[in-house]
N, C-alpha and C positions, 0 to 999 in steps of 0.2 A: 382359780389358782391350781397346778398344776400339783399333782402328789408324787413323792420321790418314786414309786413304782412307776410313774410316768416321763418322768425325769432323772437322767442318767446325775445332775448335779447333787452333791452334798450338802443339808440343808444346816450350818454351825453357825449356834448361839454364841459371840462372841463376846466375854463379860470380865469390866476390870474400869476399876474407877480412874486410871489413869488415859484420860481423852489421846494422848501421843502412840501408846503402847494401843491402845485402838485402831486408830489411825496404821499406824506399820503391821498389827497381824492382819487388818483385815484386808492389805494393798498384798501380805506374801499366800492370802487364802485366795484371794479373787484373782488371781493371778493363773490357777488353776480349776477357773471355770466354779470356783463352790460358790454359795449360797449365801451372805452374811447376812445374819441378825447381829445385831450390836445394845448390846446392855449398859450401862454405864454404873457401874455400881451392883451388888446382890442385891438387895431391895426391886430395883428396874427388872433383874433376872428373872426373878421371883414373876412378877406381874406378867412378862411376858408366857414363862412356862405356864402359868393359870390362864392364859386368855388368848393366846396360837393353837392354831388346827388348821394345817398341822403341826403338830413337833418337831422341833429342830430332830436333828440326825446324829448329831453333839454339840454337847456344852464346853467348851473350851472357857475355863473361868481362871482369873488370878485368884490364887491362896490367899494372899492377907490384903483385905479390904476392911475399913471399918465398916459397922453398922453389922449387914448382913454378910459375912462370909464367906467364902470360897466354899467352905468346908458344910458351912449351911446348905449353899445352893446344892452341893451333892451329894447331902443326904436327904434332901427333899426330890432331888431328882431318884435315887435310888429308891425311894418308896413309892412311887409310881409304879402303875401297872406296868408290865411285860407288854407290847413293847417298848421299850423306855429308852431315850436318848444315851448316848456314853456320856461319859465324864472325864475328861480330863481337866487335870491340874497347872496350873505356870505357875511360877516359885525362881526366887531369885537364890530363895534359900532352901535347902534339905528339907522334907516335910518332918514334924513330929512322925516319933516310932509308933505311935497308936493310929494314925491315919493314914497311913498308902493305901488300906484295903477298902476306904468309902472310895476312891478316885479310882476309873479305869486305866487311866494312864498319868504319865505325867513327863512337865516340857519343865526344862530350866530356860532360868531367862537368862541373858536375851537369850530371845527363843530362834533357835538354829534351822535357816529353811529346811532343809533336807529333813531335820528329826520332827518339823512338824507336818510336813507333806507325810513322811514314813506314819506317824501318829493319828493323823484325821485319816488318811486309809486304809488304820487298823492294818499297818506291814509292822513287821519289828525295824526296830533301827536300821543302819548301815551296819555294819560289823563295827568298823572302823570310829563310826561312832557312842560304841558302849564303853564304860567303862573302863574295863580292864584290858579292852583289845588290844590296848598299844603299851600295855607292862609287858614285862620280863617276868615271867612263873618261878624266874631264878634265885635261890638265896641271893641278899643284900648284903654285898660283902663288910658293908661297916659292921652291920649288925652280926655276924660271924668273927668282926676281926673285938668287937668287944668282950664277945661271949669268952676268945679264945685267950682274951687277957686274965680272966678268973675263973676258967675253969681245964682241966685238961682234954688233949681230945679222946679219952674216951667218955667220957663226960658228957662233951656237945653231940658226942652221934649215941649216943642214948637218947639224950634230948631229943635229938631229931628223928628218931627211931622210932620214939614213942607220939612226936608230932607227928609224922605222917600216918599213923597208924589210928590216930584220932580224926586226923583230917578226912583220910578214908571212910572212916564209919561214919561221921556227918556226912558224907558227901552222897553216902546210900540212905542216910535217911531223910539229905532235903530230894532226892530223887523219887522217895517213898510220898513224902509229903505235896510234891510238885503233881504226883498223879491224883493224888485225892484231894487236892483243893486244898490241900487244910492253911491256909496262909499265912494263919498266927504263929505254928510250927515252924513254917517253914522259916519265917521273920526271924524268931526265936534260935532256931538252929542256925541259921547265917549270921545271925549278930556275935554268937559263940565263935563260930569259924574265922568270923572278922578278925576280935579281938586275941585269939592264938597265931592266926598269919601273922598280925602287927607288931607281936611280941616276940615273934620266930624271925624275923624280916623274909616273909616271902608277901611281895607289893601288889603280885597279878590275883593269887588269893584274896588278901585282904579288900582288893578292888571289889571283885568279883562279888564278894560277900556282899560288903556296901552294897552295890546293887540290890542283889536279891532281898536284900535287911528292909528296903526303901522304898522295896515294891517299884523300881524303873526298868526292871529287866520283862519283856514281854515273855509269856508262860512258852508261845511256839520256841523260843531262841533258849530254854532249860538247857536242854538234851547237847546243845553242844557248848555250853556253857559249864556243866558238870565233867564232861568231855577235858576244858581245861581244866581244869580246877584236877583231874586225876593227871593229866599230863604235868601238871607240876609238883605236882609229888612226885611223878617219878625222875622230873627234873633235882630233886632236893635231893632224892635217892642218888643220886647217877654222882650230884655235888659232894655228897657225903664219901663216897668210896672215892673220888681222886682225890678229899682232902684226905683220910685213909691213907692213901699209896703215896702222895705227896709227906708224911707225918713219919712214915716206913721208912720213906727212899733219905730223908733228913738225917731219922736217927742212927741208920746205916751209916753214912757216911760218917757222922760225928764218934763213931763208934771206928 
């Protein structure tokens, strides 16, 4: 049998009690020349990870099986010696907030060819594929035109004055956190960030965060991720002062 140092192919465990969802990843993996193992179940995972040599190259497993787990398989594979297979997750649904950081990566189902071709060769996404890449960084004008129903506007650009000025300072400390690993931080500071974009109505933020909160953002694709995430503050900036001169030019006239 040939070892992956000998062989240019990807050698993916591929594990999920559903025999169909088998069937379809392993025709969009073989498609690309990789390698399948096929699991039917964690339990089967399991047996194969204890008794292959070599080792798969990654586990591509579904989240929620019963008996032995998704979540099982990849912390049994994460306690394996160095070198050790990846892990990725499939999930039809968001992972719980305590688990992104057992899985190396992670597919939503149905699983998208492109995001899982980009995934088993360890590339980041497409752009166009993440999140937040197809929002607008721009206030939500509903959620501006509610705000501007109960409060005045010097009110709402204080508000937003002091959003942005928060949002800046998370956005250097998941940049701080992103360089030292620390990933429970970082979860922590995005799920905060989330939940102030979604109550400011700024959608490409709150995206953004999501991501980061879920652990589906790859660590290479941070740097310009943080990138937006500052662009749109200074998108809320830029909204804030024509609504300003728009509120000016109003009470001029009515004057």
């Amino acid at each position: 049998m040939q070892t992956h140092t000998e062989s240019t192919a990807l050698r993916v465990l591929l594990v999920d009690d559903d025999s169909i969802v088998l069937e379809l990843v392993a025709l969009l993996l073989a498609a690309k020349g990789t390698e399948v193992l096929r699991a039917h179940g964690g339990q089967e995972a399991l047996d194969v990870l204890q008794s292959r040599s070599p080792l798969p190259d990654i586990v591509l497993v579904d989240h929620q099986m019963p008996g032995v787990s998704g979540t099982d398989v990849a912390r049994f594979v994460k306690a394996m010696p160095e070198p050790r297979p990846r892990v990725i997750a499939m999930s039809a649904s968001p992972l719980p907030q305590d688990e992104p950081a057992i899985f190396d990566d992670y597919l939503a189902k149905p699983v998208d060819h492109d995001l899982l071709r980009a995934a088993v060769g360890g590339r980041s996404a497409p752009p166009s594929a993440l999140p937040a890449a197809n929002l607008p960084p721009s206030l939500d004008s509903s959620t501006v035109r509610k705000l501007q129903a109960i409060m005045p506007p010097s009110a709402i650009r204080e508000l937003y004055t002091v959003y942005v000025a928060d949002t800046r300072q998370r956005i250097s400390d998941l940049e701080r956190y992103s360089a030292s690993g620390d990933e429970e931080s970082l979860r922590r500071c995005a799920h905060a960030l989330k939940g102030a974009a979604a109550m400011a109505g700024v959608p490409g933020v709150a995206s953004i965060a999501a991501g980061l909160e879920a652990g589906r953002l790859p660590r290479q694709d941070h740097g310009r991720l943080f990138h937006q995430l500052r662009s749109a503050c200074d998108d809320v900036e830029q909204s804030m002062i024509k609504s300003a001169e728009t509120h000016s030019a109003a009470s001029g006239e009515a004057r």
